[in-house]
C-alpha positions in Angstrom: 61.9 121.6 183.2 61.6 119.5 180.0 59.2 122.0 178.5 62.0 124.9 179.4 64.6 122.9 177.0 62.4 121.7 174.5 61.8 125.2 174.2 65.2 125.7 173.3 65.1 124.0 170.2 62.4 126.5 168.7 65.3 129.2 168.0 67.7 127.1 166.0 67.3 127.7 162.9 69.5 125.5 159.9 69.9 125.7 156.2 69.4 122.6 154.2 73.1 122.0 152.3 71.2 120.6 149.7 68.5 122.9 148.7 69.5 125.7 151.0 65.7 125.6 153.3 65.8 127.3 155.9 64.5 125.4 158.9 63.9 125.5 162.2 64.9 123.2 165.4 68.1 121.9 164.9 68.6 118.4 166.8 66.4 115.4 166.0 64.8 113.0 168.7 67.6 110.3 170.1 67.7 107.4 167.8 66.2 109.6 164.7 67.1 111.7 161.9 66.2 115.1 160.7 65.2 115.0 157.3 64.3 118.2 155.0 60.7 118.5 153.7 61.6 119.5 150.5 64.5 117.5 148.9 64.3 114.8 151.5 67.9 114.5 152.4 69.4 113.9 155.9 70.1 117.1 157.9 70.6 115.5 161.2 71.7 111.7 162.6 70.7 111.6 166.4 72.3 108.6 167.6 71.8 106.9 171.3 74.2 108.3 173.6 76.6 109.2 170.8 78.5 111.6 173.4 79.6 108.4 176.0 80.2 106.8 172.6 82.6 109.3 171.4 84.2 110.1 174.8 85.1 105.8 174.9 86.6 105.7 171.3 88.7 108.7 171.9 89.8 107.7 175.3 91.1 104.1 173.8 92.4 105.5 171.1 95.3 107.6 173.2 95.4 104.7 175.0 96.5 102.8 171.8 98.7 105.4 170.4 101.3 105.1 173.4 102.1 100.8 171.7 101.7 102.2 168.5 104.2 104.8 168.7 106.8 103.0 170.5 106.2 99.5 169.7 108.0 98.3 166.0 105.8 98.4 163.3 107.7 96.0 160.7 110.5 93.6 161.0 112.6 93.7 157.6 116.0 91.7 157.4 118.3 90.7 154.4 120.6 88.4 154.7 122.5 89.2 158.0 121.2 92.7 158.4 117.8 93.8 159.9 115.9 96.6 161.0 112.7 97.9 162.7 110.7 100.1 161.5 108.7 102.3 164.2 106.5 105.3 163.0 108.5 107.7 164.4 111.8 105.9 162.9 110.3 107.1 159.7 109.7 110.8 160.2 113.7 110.8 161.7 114.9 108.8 158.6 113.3 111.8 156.3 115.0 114.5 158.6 118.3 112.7 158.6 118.2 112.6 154.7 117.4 115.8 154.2 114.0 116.5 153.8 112.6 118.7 156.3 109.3 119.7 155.1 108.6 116.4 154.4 109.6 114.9 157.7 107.6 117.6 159.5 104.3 116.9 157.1 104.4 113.5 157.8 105.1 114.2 162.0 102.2 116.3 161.8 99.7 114.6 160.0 100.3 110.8 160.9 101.1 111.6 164.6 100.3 115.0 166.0 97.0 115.5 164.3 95.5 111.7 165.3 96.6 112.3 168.8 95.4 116.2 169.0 91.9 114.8 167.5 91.5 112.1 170.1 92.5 114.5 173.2 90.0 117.1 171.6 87.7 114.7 171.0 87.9 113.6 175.1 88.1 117.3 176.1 84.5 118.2 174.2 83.1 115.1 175.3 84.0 115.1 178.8 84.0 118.9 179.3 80.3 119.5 178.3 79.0 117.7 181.2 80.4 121.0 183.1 79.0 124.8 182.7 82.1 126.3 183.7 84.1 125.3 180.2 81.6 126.0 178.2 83.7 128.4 176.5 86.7 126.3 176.4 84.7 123.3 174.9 82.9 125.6 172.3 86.7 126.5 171.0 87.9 122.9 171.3 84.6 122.2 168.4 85.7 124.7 166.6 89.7 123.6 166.0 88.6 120.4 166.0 86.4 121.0 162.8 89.9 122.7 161.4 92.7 119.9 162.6 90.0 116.8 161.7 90.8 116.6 158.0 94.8 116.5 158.7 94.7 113.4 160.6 96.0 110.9 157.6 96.2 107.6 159.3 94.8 105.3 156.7 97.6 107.2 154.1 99.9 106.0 156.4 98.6 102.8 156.6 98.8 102.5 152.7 102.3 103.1 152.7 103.1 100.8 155.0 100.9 98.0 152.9 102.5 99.1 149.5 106.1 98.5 151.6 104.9 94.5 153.0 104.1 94.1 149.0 107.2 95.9 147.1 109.6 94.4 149.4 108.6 90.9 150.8 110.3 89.5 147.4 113.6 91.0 148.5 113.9 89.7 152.0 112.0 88.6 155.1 109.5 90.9 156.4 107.7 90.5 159.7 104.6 92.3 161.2 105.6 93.7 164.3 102.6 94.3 167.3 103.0 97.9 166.8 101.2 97.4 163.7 98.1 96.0 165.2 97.6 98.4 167.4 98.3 101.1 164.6 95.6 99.3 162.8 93.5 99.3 165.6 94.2 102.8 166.4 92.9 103.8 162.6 89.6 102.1 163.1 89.1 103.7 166.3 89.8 107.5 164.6 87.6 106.5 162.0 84.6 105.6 164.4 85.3 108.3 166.7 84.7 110.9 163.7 81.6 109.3 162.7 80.0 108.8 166.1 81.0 112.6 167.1 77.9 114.6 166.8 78.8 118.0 167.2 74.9 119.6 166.8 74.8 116.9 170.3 77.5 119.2 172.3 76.2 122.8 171.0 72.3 121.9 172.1 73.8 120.9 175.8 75.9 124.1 175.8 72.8 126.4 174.4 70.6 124.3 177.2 72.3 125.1 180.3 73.1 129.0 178.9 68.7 129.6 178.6 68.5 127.8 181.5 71.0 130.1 183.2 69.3 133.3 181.6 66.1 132.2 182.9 67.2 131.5 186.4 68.5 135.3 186.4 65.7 137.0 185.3 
């Protein structure tokens, strides 16, 4: 059986994106790296268990985004008046002024894309363990490798630092939980994209479809 899907391997083929080699086997040992024999640069990062990795980070990281979308981000009062500042009172407060575009830019990239990653994420994760969504879970990699670069947390997160340092000289400003758990939710994106190994998911996929075309011949 092990010889069957190390055989597997044998048709892949890959071009170095340095020096443009063709090669072929596409997924390195777990634990090691594919490097190219001409320009020496790393084609492929094989980490342990990088899937249950993945499907962990992505499953806390919707857990986080329920506090970190409902819970107040900052505190900012002058004088008598205060108000809270939630991440979706910020998208609202660019509608209500006026700018659409804007508000819908900033819904999309700072919460619909983080939150469409992490469930996407979860789905490929979880969903390759099963034959029957193959298909679905071949899509969900590919609109994943589209919607990835939208999800702008860490802008975000600069904004909101630029706003604790512009205004804490023109009245009290507090940090609010929601901001931890924004925080949180940030570093847990960013580890979730760098732990995802997508050559991982298409060499379980392409296992169990030769496997399935040898048990029908």
């Amino acid at each position: 059986m092990n010889e069957e899907r190390n055989a597997v391997l044998t048709d892949w083929q890959r071009v170095c994106h340095e020096c443009d080699l063709l090669l072929t086997g596409g997924l390195a040992p777990p634990g090691q790296k594919l490097i190219c024999p001409r320009c020496h640069c790393t084609l492929h990062r094989n980490g342990n268990h990088s899937i249950y990795y993945t499907l962990a980070l992505s499953l806390t990281g919707l857990l986080l985004f329920i506090p970190s979308v409902s819970l107040p981000l900052l505190d900012f009062s002058l004088f008598s008046f205060g108000a809270e500042s939630t991440l979706l009172n910020g998208v609202y407060s660019l509608f209500k002024a006026g700018f659409i575009w804007l508000s819908a830019l900033v819904l999309f990239c700072s919460v619909l894309a983080p939150v469409g990653k992490f469930a996407l994420l979860l789905f490929i994760c979880w969903g390759s363990a099963w034959a029957w969504l193959d298909r679905p879970v071949s899509n969900a990699v590919r609109f994943y490798q589209n919607l990835k670069e939208w999800g702008m947390l860490d802008v975000y997160m600069l904004g909101i630092l630029v706003a604790l340092i512009k205004l804490r000289d023109l009245g009290k400003m507090e940090v609010e939980p929601g901001l931890y758990c924004f925080g949180a939710m940030m570093l847990l994106a960013n580890l979730s994209s760098l732990s995802f190994d997508q050559t991982a998911i298409w060499h379980r996929l392409a296992q169990r479809r030769a496997l399935k075309g040898q048990t029908c011949e």
